[in-house]
Biopython code that builds the backbone (N, CA, C, O; Angstrom):
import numpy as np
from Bio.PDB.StructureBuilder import StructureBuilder

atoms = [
    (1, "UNK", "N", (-5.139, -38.289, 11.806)),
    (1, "UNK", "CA", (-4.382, -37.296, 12.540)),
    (1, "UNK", "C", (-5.210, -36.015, 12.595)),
    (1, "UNK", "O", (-5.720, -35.428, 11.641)),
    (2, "UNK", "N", (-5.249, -35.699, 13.858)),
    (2, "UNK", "CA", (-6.491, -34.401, 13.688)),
    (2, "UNK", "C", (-5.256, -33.205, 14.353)),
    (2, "UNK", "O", (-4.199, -33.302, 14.976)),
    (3, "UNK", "N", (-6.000, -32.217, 13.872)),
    (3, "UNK", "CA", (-4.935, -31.006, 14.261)),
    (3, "UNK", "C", (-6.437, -29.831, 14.286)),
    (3, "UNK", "O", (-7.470, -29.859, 13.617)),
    (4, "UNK", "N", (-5.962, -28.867, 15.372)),
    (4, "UNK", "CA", (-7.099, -27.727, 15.109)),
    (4, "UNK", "C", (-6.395, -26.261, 15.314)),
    (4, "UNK", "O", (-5.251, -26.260, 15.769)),
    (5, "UNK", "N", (-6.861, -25.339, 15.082)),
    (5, "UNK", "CA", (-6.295, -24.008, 14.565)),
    (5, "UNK", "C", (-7.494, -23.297, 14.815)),
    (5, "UNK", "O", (-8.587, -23.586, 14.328)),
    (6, "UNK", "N", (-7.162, -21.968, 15.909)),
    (6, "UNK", "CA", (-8.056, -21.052, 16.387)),
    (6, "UNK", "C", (-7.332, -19.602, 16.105)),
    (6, "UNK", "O", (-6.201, -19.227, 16.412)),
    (7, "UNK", "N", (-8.062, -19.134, 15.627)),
    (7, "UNK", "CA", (-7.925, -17.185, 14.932)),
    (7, "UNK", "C", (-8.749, -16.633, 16.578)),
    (7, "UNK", "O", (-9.885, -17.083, 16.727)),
    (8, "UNK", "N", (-8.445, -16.122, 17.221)),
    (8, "UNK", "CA", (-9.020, -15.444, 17.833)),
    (8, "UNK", "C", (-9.379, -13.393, 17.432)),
    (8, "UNK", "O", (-8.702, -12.815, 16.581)),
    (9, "UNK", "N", (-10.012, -12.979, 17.883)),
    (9, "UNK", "CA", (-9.969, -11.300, 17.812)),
    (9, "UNK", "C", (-10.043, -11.033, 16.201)),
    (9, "UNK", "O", (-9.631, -9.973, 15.731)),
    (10, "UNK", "N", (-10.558, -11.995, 15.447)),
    (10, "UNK", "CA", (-10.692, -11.166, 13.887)),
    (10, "UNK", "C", (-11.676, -10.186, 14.210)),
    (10, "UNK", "O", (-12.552, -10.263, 15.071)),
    (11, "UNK", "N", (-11.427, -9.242, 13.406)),
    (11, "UNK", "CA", (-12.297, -8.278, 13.612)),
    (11, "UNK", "C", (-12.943, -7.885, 12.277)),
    (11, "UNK", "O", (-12.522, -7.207, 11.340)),
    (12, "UNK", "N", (-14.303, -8.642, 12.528)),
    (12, "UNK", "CA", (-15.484, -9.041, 11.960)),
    (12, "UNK", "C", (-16.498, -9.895, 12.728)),
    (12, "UNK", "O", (-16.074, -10.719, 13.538)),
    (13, "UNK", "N", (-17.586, -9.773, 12.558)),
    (13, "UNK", "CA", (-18.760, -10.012, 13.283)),
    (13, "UNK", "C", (-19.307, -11.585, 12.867)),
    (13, "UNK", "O", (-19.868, -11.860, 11.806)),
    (14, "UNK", "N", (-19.077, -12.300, 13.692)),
    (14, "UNK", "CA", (-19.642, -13.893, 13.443)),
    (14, "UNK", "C", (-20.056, -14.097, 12.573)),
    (14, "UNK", "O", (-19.450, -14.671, 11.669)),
    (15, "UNK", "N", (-21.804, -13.527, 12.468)),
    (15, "UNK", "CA", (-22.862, -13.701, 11.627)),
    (15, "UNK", "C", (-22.148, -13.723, 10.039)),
    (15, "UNK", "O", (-22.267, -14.612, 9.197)),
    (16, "UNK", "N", (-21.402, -12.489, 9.940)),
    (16, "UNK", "CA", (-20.818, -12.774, 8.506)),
    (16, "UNK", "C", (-19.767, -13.598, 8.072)),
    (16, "UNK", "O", (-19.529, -13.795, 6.880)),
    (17, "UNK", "N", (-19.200, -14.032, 8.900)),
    (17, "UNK", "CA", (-18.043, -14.978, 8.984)),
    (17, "UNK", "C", (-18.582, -16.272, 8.954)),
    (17, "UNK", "O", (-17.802, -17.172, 8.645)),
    (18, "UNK", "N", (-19.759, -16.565, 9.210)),
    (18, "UNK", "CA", (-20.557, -18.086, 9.493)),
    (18, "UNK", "C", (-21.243, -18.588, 8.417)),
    (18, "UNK", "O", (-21.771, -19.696, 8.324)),
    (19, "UNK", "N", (-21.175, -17.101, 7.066)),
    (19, "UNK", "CA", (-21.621, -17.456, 6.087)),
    (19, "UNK", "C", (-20.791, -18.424, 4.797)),
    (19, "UNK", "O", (-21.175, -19.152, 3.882)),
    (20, "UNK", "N", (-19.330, -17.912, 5.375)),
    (20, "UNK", "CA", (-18.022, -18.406, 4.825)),
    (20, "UNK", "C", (-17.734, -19.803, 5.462)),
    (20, "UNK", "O", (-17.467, -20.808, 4.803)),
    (21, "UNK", "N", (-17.808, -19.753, 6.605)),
    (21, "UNK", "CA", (-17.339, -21.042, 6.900)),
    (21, "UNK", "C", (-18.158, -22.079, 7.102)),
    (21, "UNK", "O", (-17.735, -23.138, 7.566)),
    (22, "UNK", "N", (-19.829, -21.823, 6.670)),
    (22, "UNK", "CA", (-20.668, -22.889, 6.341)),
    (22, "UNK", "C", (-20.476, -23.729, 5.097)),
    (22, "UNK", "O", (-20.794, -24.916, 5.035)),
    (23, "UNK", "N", (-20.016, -23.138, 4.258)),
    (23, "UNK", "CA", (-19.585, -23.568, 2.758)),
    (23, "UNK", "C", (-18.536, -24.324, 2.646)),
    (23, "UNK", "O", (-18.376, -25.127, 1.727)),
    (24, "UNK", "N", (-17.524, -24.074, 3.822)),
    (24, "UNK", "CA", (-15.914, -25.356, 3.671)),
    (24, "UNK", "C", (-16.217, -26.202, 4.621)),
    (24, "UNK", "O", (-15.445, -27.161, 4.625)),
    (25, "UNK", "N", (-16.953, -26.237, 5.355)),
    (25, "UNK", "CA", (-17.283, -27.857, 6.811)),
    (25, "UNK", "C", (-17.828, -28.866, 5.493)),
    (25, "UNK", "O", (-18.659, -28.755, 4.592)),
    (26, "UNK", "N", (-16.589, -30.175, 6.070)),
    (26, "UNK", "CA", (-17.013, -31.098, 5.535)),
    (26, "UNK", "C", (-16.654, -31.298, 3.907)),
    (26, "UNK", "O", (-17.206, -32.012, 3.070)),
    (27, "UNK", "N", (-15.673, -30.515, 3.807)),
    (27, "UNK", "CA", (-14.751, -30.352, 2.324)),
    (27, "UNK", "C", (-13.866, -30.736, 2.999)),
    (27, "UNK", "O", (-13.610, -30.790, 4.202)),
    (28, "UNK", "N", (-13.071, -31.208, 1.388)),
    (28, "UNK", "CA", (-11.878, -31.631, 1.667)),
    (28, "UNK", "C", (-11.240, -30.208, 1.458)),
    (28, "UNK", "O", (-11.816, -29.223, 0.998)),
    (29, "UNK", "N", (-9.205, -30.342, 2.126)),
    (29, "UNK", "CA", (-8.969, -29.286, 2.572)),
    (29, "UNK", "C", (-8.731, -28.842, 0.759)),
    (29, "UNK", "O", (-9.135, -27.693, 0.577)),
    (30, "UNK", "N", (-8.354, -29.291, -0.134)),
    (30, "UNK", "CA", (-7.874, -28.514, -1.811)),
    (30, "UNK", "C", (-9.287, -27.688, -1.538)),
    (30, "UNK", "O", (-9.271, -26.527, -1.129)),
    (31, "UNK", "N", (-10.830, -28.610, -1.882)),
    (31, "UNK", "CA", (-11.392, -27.854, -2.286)),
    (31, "UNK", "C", (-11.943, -26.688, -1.295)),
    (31, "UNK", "O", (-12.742, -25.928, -1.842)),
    (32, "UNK", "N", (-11.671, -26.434, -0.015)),
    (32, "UNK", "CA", (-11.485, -25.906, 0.728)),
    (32, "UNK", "C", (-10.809, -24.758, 0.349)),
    (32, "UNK", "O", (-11.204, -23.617, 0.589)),
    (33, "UNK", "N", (-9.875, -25.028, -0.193)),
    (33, "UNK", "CA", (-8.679, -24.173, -0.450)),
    (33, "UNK", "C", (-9.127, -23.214, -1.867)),
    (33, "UNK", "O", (-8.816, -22.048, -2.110)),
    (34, "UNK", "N", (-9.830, -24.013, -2.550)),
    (34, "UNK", "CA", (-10.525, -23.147, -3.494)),
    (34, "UNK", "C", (-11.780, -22.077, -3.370)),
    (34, "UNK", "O", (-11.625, -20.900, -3.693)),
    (35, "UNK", "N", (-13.128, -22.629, -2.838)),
    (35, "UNK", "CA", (-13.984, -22.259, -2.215)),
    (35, "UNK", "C", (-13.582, -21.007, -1.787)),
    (35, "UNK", "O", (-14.061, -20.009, -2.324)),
    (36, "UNK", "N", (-12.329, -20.870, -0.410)),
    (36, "UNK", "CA", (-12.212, -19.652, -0.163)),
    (36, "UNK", "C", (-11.098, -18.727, -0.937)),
    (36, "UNK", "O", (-10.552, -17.686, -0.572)),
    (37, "UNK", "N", (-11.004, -19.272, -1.795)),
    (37, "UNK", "CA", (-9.771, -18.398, -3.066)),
    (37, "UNK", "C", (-10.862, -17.681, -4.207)),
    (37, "UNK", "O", (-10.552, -16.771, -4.975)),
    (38, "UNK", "N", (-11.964, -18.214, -4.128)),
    (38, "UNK", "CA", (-12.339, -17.762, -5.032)),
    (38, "UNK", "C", (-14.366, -17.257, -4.540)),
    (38, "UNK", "O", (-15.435, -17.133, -5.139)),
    (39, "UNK", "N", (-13.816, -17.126, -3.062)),
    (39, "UNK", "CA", (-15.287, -16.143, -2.206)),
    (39, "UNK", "C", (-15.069, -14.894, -2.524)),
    (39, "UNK", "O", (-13.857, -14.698, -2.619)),
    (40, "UNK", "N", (-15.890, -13.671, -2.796)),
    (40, "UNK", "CA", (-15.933, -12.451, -2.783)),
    (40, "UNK", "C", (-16.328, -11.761, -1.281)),
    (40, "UNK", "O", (-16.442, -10.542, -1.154)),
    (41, "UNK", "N", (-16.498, -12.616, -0.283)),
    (41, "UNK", "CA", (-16.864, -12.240, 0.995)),
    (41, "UNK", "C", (-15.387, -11.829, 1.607)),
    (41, "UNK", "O", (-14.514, -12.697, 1.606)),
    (42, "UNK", "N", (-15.170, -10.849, 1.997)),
    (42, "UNK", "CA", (-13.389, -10.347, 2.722)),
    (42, "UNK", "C", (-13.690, -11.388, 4.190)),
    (42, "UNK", "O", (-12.730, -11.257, 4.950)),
    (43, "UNK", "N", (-14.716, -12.330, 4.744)),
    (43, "UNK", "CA", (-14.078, -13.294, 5.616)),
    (43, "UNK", "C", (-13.605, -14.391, 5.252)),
    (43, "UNK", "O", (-13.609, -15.319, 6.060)),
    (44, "UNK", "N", (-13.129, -14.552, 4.077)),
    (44, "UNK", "CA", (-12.545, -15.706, 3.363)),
    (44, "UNK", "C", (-11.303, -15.636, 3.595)),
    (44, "UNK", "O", (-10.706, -16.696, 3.780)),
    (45, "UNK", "N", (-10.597, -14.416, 3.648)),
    (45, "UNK", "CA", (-9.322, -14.557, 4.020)),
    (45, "UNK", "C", (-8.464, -15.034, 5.602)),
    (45, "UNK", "O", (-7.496, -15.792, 5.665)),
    (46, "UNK", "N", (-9.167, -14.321, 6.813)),
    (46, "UNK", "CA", (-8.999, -14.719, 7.813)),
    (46, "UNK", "C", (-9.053, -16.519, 8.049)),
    (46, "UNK", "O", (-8.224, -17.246, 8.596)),
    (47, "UNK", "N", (-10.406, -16.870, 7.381)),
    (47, "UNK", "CA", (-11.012, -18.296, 7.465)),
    (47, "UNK", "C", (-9.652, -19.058, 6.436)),
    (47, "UNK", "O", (-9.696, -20.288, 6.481)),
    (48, "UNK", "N", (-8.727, -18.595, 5.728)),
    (48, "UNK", "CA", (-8.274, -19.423, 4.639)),
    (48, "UNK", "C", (-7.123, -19.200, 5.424)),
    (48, "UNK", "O", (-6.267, -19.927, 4.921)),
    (49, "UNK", "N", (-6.651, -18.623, 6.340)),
    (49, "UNK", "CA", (-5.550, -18.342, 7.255)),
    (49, "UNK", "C", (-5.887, -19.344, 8.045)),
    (49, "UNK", "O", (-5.545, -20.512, 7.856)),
    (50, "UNK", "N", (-6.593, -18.928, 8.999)),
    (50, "UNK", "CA", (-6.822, -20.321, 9.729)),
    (50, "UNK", "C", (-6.831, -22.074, 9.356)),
    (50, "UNK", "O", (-6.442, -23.076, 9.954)),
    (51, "UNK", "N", (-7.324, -21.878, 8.381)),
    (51, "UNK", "CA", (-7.214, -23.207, 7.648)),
    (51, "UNK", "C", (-5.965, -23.842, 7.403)),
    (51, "UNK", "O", (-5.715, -24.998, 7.744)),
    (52, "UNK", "N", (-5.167, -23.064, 6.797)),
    (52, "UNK", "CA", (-3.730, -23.211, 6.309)),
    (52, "UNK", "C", (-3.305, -23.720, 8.106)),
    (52, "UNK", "O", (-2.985, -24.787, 8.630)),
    (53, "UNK", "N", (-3.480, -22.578, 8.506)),
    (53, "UNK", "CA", (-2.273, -22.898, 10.033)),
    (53, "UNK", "C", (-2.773, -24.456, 10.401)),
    (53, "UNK", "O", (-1.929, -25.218, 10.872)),
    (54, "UNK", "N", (-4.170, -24.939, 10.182)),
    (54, "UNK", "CA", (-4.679, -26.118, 10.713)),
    (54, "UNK", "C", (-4.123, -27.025, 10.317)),
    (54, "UNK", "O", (-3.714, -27.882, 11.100)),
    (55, "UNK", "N", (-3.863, -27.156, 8.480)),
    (55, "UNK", "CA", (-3.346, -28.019, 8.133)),
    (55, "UNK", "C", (-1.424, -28.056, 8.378)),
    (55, "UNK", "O", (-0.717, -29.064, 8.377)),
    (56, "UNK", "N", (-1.041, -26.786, 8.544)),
    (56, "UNK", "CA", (0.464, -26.868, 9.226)),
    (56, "UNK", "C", (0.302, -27.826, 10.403)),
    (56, "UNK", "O", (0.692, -28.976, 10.206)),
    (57, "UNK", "N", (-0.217, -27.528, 11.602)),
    (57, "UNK", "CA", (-0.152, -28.132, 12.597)),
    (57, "UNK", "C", (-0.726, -29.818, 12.447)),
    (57, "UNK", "O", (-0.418, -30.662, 13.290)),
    (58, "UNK", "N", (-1.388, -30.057, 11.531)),
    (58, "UNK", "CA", (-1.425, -31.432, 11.237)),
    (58, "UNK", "C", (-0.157, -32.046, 10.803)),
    (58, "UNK", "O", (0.076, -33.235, 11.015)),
    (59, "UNK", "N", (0.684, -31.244, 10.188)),
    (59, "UNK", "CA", (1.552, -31.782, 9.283)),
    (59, "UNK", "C", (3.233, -31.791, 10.617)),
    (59, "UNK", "O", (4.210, -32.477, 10.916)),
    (60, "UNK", "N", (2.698, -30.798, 10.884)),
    (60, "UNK", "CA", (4.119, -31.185, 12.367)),
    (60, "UNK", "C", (3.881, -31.718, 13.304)),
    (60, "UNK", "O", (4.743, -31.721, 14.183)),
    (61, "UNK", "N", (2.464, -32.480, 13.555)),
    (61, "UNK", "CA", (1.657, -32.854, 14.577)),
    (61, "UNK", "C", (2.680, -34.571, 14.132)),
    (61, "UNK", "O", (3.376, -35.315, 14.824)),
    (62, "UNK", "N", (2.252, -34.586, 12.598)),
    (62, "UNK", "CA", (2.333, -35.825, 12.172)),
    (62, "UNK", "C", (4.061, -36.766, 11.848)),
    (62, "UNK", "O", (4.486, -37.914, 11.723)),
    (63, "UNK", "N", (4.624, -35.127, 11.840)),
    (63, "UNK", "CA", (6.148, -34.787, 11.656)),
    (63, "UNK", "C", (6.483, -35.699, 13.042)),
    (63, "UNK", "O", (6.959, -36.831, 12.950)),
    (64, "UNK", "N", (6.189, -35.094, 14.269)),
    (64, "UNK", "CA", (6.658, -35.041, 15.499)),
    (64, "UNK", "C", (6.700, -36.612, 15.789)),
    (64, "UNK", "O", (7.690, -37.112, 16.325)),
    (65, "UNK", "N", (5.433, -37.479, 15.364)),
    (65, "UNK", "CA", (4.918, -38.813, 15.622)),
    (65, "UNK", "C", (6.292, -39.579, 14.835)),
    (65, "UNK", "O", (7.051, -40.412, 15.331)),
    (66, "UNK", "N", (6.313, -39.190, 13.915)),
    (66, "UNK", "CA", (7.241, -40.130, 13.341)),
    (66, "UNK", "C", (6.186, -40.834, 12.047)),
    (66, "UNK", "O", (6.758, -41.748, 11.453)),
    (67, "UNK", "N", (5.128, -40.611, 11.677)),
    (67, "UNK", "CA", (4.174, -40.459, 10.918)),
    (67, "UNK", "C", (4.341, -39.635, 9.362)),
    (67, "UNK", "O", (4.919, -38.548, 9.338)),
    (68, "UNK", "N", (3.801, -40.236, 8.117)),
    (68, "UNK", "CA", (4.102, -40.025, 6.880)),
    (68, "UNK", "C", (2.219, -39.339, 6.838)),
    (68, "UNK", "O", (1.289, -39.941, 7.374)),
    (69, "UNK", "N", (2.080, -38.089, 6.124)),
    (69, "UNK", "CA", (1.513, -37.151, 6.041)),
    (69, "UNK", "C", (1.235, -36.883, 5.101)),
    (69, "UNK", "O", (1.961, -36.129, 4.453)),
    (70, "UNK", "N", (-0.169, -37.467, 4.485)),
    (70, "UNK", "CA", (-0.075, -36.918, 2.934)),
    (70, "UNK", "C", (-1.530, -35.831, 2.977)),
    (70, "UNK", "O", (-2.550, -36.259, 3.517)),
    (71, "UNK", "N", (-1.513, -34.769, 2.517)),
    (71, "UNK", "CA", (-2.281, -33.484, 3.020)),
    (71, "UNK", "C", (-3.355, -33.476, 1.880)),
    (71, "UNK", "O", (-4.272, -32.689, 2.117)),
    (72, "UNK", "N", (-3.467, -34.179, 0.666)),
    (72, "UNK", "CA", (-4.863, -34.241, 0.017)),
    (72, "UNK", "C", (-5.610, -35.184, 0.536)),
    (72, "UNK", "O", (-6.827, -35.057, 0.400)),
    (73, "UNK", "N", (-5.102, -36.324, 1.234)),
    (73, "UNK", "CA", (-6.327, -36.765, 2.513)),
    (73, "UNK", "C", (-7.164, -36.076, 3.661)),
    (73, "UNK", "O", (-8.021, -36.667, 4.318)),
    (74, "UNK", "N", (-6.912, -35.136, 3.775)),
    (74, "UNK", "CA", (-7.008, -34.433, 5.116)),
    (74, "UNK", "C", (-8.445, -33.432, 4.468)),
    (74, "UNK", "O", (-8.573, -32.906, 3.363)),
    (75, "UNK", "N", (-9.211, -33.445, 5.438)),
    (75, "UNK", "CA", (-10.842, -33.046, 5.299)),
    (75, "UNK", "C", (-10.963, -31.717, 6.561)),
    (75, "UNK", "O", (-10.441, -31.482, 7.651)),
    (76, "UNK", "N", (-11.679, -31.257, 5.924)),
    (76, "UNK", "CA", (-12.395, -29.883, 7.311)),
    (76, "UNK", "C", (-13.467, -30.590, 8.265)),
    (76, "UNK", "O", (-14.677, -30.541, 8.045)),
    (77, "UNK", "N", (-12.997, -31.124, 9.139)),
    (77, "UNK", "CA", (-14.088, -31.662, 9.941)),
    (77, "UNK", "C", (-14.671, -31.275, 10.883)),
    (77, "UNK", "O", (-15.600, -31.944, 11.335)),
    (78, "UNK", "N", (-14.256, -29.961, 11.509)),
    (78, "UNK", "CA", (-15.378, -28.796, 12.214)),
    (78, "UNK", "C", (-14.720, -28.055, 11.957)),
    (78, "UNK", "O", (-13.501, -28.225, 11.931)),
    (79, "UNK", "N", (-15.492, -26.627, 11.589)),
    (79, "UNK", "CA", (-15.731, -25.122, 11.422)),
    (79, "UNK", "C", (-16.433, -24.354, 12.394)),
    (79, "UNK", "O", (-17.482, -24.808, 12.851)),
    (80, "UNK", "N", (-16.129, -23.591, 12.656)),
    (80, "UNK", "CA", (-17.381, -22.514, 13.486)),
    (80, "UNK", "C", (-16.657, -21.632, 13.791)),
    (80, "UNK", "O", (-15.433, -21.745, 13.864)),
    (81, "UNK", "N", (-17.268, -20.661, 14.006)),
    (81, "UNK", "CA", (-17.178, -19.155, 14.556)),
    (81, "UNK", "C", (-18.074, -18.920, 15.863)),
    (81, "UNK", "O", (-19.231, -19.264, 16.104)),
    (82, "UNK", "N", (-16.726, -17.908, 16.952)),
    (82, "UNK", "CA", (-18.035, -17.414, 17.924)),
    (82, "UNK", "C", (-17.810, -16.156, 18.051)),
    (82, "UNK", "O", (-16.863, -15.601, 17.492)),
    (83, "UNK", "N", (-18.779, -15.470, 18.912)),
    (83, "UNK", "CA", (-18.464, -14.258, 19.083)),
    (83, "UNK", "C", (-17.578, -14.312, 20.035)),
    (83, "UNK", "O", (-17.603, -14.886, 21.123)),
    (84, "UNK", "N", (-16.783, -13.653, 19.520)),
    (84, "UNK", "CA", (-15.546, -12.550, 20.210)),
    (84, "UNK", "C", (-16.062, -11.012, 21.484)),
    (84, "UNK", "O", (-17.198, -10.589, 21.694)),
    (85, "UNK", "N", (-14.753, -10.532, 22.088)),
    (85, "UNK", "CA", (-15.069, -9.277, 22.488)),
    (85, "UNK", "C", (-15.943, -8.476, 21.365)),
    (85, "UNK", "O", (-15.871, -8.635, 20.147)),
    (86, "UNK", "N", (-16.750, -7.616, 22.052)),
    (86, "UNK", "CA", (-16.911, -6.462, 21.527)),
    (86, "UNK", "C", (-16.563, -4.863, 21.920)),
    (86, "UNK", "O", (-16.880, -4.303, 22.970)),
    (87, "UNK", "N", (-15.914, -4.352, 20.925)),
    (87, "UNK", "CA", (-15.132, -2.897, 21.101)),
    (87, "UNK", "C", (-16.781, -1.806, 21.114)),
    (87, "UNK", "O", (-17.733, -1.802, 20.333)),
    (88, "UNK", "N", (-16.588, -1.248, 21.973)),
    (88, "UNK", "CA", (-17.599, -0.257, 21.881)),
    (88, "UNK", "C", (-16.913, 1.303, 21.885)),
    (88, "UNK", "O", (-15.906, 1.457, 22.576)),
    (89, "UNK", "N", (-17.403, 2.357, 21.186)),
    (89, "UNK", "CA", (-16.654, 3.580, 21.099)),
    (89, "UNK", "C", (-18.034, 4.241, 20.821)),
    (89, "UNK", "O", (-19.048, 3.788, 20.289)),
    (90, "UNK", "N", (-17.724, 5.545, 21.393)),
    (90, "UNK", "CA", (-19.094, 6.698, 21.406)),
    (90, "UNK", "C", (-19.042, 7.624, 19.822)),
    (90, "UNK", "O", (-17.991, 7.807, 19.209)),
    (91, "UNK", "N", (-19.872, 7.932, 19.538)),
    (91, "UNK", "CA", (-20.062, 8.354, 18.023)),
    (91, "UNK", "C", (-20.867, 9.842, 18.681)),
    (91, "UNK", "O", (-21.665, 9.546, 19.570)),
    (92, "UNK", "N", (-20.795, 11.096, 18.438)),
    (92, "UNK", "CA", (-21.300, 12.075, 18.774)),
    (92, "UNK", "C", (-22.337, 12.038, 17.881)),
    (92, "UNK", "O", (-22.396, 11.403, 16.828)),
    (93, "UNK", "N", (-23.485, 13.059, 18.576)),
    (93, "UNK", "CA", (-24.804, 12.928, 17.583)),
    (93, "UNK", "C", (-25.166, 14.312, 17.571)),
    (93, "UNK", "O", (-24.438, 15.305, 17.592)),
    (94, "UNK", "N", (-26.854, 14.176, 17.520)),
    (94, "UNK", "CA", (-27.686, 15.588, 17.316)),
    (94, "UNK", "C", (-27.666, 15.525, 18.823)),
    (94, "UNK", "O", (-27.344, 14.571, 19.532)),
    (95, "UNK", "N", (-28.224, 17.177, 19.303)),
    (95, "UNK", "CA", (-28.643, 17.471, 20.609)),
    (95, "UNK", "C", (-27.816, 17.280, 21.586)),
    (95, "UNK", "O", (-28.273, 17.496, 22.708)),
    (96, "UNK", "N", (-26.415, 16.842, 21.481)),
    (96, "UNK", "CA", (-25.224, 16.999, 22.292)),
    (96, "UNK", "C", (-25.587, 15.413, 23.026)),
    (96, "UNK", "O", (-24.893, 14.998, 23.954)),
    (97, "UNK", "N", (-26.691, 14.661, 22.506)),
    (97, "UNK", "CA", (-26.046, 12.719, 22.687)),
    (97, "UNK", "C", (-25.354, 12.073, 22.238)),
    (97, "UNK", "O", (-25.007, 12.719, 21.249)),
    (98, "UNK", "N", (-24.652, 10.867, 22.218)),
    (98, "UNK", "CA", (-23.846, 10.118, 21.852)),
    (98, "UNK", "C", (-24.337, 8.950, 21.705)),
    (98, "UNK", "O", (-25.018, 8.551, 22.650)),
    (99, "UNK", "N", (-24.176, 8.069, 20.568)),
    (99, "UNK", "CA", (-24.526, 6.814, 20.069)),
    (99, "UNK", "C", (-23.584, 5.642, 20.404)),
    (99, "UNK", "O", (-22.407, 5.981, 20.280)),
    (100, "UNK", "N", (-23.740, 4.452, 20.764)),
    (100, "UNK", "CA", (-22.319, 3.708, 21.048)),
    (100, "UNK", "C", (-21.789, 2.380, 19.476)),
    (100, "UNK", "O", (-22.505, 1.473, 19.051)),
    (101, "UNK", "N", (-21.076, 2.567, 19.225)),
    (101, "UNK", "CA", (-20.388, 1.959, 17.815)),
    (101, "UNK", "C", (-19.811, 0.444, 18.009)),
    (101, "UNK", "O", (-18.705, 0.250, 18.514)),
    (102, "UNK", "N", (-20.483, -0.392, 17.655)),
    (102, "UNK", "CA", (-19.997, -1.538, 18.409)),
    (102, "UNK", "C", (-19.309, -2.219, 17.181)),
    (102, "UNK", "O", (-19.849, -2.440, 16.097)),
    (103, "UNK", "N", (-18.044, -2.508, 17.532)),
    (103, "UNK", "CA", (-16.540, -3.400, 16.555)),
    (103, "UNK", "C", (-16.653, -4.798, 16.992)),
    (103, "UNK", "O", (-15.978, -5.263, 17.911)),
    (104, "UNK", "N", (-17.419, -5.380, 16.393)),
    (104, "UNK", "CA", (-17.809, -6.700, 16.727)),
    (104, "UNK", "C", (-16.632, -7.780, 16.199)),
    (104, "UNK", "O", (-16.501, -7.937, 14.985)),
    (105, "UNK", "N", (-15.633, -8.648, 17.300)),
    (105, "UNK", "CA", (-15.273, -9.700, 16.855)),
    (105, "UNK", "C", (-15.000, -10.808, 16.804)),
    (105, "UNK", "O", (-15.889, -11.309, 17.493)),
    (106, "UNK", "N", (-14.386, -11.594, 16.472)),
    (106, "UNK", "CA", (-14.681, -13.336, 16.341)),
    (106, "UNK", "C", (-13.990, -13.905, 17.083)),
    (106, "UNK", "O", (-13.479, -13.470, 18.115)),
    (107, "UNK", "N", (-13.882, -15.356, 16.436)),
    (107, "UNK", "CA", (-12.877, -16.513, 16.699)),
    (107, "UNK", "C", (-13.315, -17.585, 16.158)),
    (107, "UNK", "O", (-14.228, -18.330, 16.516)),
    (108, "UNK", "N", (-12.624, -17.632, 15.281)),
    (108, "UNK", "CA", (-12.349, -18.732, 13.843)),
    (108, "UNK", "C", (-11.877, -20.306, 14.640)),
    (108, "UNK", "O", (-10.787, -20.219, 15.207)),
    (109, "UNK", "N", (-12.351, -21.269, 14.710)),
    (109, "UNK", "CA", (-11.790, -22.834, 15.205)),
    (109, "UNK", "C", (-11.998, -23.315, 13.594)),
    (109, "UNK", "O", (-12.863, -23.205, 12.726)),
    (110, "UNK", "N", (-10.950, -23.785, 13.715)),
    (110, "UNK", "CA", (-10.747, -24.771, 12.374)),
    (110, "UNK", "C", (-10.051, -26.102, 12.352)),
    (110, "UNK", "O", (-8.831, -26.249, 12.415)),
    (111, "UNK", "N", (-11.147, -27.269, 12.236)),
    (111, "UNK", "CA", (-10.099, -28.605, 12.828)),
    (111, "UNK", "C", (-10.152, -29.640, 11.429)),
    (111, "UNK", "O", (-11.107, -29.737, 10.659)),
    (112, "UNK", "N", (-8.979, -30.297, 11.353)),
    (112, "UNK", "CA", (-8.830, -30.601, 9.885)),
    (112, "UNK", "C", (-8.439, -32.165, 10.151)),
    (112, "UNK", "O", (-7.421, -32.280, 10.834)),
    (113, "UNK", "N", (-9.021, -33.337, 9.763)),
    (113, "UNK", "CA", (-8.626, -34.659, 10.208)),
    (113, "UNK", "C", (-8.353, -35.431, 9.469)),
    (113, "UNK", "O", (-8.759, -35.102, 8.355)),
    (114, "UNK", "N", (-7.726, -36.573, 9.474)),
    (114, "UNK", "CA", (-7.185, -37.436, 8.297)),
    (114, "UNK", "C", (-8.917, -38.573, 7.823)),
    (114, "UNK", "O", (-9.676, -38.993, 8.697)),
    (115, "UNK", "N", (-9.122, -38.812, 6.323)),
    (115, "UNK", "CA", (-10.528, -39.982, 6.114)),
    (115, "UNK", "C", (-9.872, -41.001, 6.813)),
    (115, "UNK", "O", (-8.695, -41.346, 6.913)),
    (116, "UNK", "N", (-11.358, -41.550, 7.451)),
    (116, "UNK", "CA", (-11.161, -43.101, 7.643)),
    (116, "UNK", "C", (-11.484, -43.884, 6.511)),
    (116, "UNK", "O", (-12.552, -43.839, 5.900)),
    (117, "UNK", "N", (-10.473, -44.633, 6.248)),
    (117, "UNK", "CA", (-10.873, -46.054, 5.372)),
    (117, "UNK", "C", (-11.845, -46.878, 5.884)),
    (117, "UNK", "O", (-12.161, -47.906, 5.285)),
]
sb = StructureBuilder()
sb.init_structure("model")
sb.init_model(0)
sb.init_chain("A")
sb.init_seg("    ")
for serial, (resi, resn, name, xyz) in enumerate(atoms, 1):
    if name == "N":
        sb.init_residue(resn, " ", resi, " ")
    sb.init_atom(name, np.array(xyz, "f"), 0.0, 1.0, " ", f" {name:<3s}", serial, name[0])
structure = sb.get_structure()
């Protein structure tokens, strides 16, 4: 049973977010669930949000079927991050120029699938 879960507009910049979610692809979802409980990186939380909602939607995906759902089977089987919009805002400087401030952000895909035997 595959289910997937997209965070759009986090606001945080890929590159650092890709460092987090290289580490749970291809975990199962517990240790998944640990990994980002116990990252010191602040994109662990967005990424452990997403995750969760993935494995919800597996679980009502599986609800809906008429299907029995047991959720320590269930694996991270793609991760990735892309870039998102970017917010740009002017920052005043020396000599009466302006610098532009760029709020770089994401979008978290998180797809979570049942092992094959």
């Amino acid at each position: 049973m595959e289910a997937r879960a997209i965070a759009r507009h986090v606001g945080m910049s890929a590159r650092k977010m890709r460092l987090v979610i290289d580490q749970i692809r291809g975990h199962d979802v517990n240790d998944a669930y640990a990994i980002l409980r116990f990252s010191k990186k602040a994109a662990a939380r967005p990424i452990d949000k997403a995750l969760r909602s993935a494995v919800a939607n597996a679980v009502y995906k599986a609800d809906e079927a008429g299907e029995v759902l047991d959720v320590d089977e269930l694996f991270v089987r793609e991760a990735y991050v892309n870039e998102g919009r970017t917010l740009r805002r002017y920052r005043a400087r020396a000599y009466g120029r302006a610098t532009t401030i760029r709020r770089r952000m994401s979008h978290v895909t998180v797809v979570v699938d049942t092992k094959e035997e």
